[in-house]
N, C-alpha and C positions, 0 to 999 in steps of 0.2 A: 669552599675554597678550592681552586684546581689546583692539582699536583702541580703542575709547573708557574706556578706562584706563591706556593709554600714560603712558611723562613727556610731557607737553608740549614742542613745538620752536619755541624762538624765536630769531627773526634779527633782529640787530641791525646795524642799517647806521648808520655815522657817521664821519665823520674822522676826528676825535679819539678817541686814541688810549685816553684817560685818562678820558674819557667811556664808552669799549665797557670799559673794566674795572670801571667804578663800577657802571654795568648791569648785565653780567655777576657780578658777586659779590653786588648783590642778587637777582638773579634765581636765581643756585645756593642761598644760601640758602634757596629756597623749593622746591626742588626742581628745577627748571626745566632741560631742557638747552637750551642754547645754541650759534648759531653766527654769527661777524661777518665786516662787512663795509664796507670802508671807500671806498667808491665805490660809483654808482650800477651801472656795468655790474656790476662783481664781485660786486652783488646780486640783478643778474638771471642772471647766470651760475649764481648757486648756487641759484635756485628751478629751474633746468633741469633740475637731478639730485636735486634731494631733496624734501620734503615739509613745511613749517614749518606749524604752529599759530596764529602769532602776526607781524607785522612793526614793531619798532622802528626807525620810519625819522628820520632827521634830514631839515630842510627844505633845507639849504645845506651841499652836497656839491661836490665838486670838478669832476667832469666835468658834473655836471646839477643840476636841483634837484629834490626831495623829493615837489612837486608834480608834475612831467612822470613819473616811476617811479610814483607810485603811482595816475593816470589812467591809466598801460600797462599795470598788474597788472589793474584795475579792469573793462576790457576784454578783457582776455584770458580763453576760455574754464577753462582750467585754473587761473587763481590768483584768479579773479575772490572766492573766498570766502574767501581769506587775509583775515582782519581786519590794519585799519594803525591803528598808534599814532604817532602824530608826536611828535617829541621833538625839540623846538627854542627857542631863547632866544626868539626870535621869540612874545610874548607879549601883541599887538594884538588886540581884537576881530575887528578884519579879515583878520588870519591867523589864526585859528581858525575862522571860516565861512570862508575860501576851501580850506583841507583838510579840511572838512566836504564843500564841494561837490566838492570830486575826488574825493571818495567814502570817506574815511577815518574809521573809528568814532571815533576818540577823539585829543585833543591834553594832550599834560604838555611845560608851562613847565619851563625850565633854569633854577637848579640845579633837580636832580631830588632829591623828599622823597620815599623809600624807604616809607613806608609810603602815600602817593598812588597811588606807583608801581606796587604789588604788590598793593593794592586794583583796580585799571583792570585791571591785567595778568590777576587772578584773573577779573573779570570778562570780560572779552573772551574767553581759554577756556573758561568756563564754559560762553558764549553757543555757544563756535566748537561746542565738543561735542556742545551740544543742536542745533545747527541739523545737522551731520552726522550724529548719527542717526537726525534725523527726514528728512532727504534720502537717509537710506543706506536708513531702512526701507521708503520710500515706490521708492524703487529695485526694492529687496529684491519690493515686492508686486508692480513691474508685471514684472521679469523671470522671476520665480514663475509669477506669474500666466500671462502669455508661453508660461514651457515648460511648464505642465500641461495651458493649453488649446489646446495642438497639434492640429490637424484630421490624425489619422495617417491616417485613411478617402479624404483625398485627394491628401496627398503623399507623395514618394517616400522613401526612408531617407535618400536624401544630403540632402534639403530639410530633414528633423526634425532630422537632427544638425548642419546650418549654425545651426538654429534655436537650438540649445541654448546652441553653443558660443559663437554670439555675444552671446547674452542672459546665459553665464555670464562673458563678459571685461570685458561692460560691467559685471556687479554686483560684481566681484573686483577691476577694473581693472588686468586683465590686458591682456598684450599680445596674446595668442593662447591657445586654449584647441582640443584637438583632445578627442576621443573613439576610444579603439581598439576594436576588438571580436577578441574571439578567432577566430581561424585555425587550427587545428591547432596547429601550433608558433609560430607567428607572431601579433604583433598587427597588424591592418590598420587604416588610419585613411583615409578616403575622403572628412573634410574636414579637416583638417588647419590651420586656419584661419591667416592670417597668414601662412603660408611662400610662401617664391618659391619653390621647387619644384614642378614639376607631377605630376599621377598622384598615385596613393593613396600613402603613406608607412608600409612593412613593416617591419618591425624584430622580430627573434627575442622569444619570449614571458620568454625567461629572463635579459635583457639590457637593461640602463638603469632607470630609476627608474619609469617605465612595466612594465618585468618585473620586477622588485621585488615591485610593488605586485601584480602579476596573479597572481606565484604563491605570495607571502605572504597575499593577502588583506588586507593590513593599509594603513591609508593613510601617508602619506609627503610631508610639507614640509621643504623646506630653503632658505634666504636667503643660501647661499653655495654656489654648485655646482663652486666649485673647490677646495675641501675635499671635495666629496661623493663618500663612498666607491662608491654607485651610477651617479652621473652619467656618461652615454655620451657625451665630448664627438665621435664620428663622428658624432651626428645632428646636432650645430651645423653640423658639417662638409657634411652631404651639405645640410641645408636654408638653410642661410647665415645661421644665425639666431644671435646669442651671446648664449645664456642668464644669465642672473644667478641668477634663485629661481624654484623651480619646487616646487606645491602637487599633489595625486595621490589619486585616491579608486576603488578600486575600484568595477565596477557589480555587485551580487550579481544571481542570481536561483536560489533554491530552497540556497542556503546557497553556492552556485557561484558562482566569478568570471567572468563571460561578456565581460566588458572593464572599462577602466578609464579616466575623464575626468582631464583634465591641463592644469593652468592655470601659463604661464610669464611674467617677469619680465626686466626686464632691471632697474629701478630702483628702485619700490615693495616694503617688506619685507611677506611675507602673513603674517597673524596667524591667533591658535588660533581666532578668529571666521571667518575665512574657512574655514580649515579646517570648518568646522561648516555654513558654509552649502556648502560644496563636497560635503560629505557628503549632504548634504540635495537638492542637485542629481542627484547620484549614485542616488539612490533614485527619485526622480521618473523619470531616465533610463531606470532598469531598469522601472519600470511603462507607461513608453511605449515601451518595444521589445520588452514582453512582449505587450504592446495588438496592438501591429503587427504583428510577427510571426504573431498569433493570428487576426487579421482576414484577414492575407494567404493564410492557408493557407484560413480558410471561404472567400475570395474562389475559388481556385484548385479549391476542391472545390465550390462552387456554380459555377464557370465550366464544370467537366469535369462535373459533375450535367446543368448546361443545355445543353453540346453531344450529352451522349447524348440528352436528352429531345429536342431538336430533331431528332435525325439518326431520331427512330422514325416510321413511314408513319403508325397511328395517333394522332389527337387526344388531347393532354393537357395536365389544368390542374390547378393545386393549389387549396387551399381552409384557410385557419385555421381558427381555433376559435370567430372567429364569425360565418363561413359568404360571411366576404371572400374573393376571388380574386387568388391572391400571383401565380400565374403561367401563362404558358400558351406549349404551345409554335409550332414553326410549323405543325403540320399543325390543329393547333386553327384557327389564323387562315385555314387554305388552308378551313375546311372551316365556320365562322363567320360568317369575313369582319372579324372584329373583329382589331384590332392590339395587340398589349400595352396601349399608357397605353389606347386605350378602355376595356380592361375590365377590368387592378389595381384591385382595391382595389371594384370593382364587388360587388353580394349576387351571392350565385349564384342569388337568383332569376332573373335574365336571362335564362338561360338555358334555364327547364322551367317546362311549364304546372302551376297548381296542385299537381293532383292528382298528375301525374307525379311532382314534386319532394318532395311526401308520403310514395311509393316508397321513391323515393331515399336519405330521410333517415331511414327505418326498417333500411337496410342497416347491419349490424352491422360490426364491428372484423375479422373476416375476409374475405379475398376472396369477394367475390359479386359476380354481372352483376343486370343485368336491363334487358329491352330498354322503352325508352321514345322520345320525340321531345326534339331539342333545338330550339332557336328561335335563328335566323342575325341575321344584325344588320339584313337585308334582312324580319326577321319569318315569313320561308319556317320550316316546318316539315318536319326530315329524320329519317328514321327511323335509328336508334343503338342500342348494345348500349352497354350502361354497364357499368364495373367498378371498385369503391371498394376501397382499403387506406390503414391508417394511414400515416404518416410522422411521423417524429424526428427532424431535424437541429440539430445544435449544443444552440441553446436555443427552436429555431424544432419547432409541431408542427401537425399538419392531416392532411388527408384527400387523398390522390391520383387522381385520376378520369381512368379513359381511357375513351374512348371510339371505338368503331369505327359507322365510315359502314357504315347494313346497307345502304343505296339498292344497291349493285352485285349483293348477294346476294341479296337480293329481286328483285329485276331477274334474275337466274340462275334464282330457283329458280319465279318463273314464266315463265320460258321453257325450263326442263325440262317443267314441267307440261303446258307447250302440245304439246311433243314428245310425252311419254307419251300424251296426250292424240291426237297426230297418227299414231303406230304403233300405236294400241288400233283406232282409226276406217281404218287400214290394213289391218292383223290381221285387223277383221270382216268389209271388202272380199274380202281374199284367200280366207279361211274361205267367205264366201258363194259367189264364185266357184268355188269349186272342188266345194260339195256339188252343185251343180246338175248338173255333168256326172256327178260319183260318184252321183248317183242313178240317174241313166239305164244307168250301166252294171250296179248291182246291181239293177235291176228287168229288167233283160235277163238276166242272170244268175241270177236267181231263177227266173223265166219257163226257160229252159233245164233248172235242176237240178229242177224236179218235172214235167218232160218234159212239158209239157201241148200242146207243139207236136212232140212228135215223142221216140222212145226214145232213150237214146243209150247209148253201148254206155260197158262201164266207164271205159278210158281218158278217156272223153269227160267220163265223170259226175266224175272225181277230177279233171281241169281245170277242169270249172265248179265243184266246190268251191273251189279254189284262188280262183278269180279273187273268187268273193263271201266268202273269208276273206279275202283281200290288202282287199278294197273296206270288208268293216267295217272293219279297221284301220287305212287311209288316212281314214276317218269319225272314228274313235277321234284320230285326232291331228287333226287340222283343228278336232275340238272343242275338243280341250287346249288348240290356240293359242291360240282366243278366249276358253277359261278365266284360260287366263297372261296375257291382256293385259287382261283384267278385273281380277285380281289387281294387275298393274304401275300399272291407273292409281288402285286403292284401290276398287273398285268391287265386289269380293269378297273375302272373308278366306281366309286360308290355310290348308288342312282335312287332315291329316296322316293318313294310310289305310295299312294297312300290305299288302303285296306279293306274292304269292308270285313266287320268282324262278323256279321251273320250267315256268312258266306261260310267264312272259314270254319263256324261251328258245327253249322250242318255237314260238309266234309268228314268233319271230324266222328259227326254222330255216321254216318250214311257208314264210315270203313268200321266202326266199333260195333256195331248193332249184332253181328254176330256173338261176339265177347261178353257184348251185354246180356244177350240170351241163355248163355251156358252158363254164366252165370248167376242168373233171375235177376240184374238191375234193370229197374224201369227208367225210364229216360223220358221226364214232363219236359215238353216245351209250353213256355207262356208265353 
């Protein structure tokens, strides 16, 4: 049944005894339920535990008067919107504007004319109804409101579910409202709202009207939980709390119960309208812990994204789709000089001269380098090796750019050059050095073997052969060096000739033959 279709509850406060039965039997005639009260405490006593619609108050009561009780309701947050009817003999102009001014909607003269009476009485619900659904709706929008637009991007999960549950016990006007989330076999609740207990509050998945509900799937209201064949009265026990009525809505996600929101009572009875916004709470719940969940895992995987990109010696920065810089790590900054906020969200022009970044953005969807200059924040220009590939995260997409500092290797590889450069201009030292004396000794040697200063007898003649074969071939390599270091510094190209190796052995033997001798190797040829 919805609250605002209820029967109406009206209290009647008066003395007389014979006055609360003539009320009372017009008011059942009309439906009405009723409850009385025959003093003023005894009528505040009973607005402590239940919920009236309506107040038929008499002016002239026994312990007080009519007027003092209904300036205390009047001020009081919780009964402030009880409407009062006075119903008193007292029939003065001036008692009817003075329980005007204590705040009372309406005054009926004794005897009471039953159709006066039920006219005011129809009216004063009417009003009471419409002003409570237009206060319950405007509730309704800002607690809504409340939990949908949770910032989950900057609080924690205990913060979102404090959030929920206190925005669902004001709209329910519950006394406490927890959230569990499934555990294995357990539901955990981490706020628990309203308990004196401290620590998160666990309780088996398959037990109390909370596991009911979890592994039914179904939701679950009850207004008497000492009848209720679910109710776990241990949780009263461990949290100190003594429940009355407790309302229960599974959280789906993807047709799955992943927990269930739980709103409890000790006085107010919940209606099939609560149940319906609890439902509706319940769904909001599960897209905000779907949100969260979802966010925290890209948070966890862009945090473990950005500590590998930071931990790499090479320069790297991302780039969207249009042509913004989302990020950059720290060797980019070691090597830039720019700090992140400098240059998020900056063009990547910044970074390259015209023409260069012309390159750059002609580089296709596969890996490819190409070496160009970046520009530092200092305006210095360094020389870099560029290297682009797409990227696809989440829903986020763009171009990856690393870049390697060439300054070191260029710096290496003209100071090999200068080496090659310094063994080539050694090389031809040494080469030079050494033909000069090698001349002298094969112009002596030649001068000997065509005897022109004297005969020489054979022995003599196959010595001085020896020595100007050994001298052309110590010629023959002193050339080669300066050849190969022509070659090493690029100064000749490489000319590939082919060999004969019998050639080369006998050479070999013809200069050794001495060495051989001193030291007794024989040398077979086959």
């Amino acid at each position: 049944m919805d609250k605002f279709t209820e029967q109406p509850y009206i209290l009647v406060v008066d003395d007389d005894q014979d006055n609360v039965k003539i009320l009372e039997s017009f008011l059942g005639s009309e439906g009405y339920k009723t409850d009385r009260a025959y003093t003023g405490q005894e009528a505040l006593q009973k607005l402590e535990t239940k919920s009236f619609d309506l107040i038929l108050l008499d002016v002239m009561l026994p312990d007080t008067d009519g007027y003092q009780i209904c300036k205390k309701l009047k001020s009081s947050p919780n009964h402030k919107e009880i409407p009062i009817t006075f119903v008193s003999a007292l029939d003065r102009i001036d008692d009817k504007l003075k329980s005007l001014n204590v705040g009372a909607e309406d005054f009926l003269s004794k005897p009471i004319d039953e159709q006066e009476l039920l006219l005011k009485v129809r009216r004063q619900i009417h009003n009471k109804i419409l002003l409570d659904k237009t206060r319950r709706e405007k509730r309704e929008l800002k607690s809504l409101g409340n939990i949908i637009s949770i910032n989950y991007y900057e609080k924690s999960l205990e913060e979102i579910l404090d959030i929920i549950t206190i925005e669902t016990s004001l709209l329910l006007g519950s006394d406490r409202t927890s959230i569990f989330l499934r555990n294995g076999k357990f539901l955990v609740s981490k706020n628990a709202q309203g308990l004196s207990s401290e620590g998160p509050l666990i309780i088996p998945s398959d037990k109390g009207i909370a596991g009911h509900v979890a592994t039914s799937g179904n939701y679950y209201m009850t207004n008497d939980t000492e009848k209720d064949e679910f109710f776990n009265k241990k949780t009263d026990k461990k949290t100190g709390y003594q429940t009355r009525r407790v309302i229960c809505c599974p959280i789906f996600h993807k047709h799955k119960v992943i927990g269930v929101i739980q709103s409890l009572n000790k006085q107010d009875a919940y209606t099939d309208y609560d149940l319906e916004m609890l439902k509706r709470i319940a769904d909001h719940t599960s897209n905000i812990l779907i949100r969260f969940y979802t966010e925290k895992r890209l948070k966890e995987s862009e945090q473990l994204y950005k500590n590998l990109m930071d931990g790499m010696n090479n320069a790297l920065f991302t780039v969207d789709n249009d042509g913004k810089i989302s990020y950059v790590n720290n060797s980019f900054t070691k090597l830039t000089g720019y700090i992140p906020d400098e240059i998020i969200r900056k063009d990547i022009k910044i970074l390259f001269i015209p023409t260069d970044l012309h390159n750059i953005n002609d580089l296709g969807d596969d890996i490819e380098k190409i070496q160009t200059q970046i520009i530092s924040k200092d305006f210095d220009l360094f020389p870099v090796e560029i290297s682009v590939r797409p990227f696809s995260i989440e829903n986020k997409t763009g171009r990856i750019f690393t870049a390697i500092d060439m300054r070191d290797r260029i710096e290496i590889e003209k100071r090999q050059l200068e080496m090659q450069k310094m063994r080539s201009d050694f090389n031809s030292m040494i080469v030079h050095d050494l033909k000069n004396p090698l001349s002298i000794i094969m112009g002596f040697a030649e001068m000997l073997e065509s005897q022109t200063i004297g005969e020489l007898n054979q022995k003599q003649s196959d010595f001085v052969a020896k020595i100007v074969d050994s001298s052309e071939q110590l010629l023959k390599l002193t050339n080669e060096i300066l050849e190969i270091s022509k070659f090493e510094s690029g100064k000749m190209p490489l000319k590939m000739q082919e060999l004969d190796i019998s050639d080369l052995i006998n050479q070999i033997v013809q200069t050794q033959q001495l060495s051989f001798k001193k030291k007794d190797i024989s040398f077979i040829e086959d």
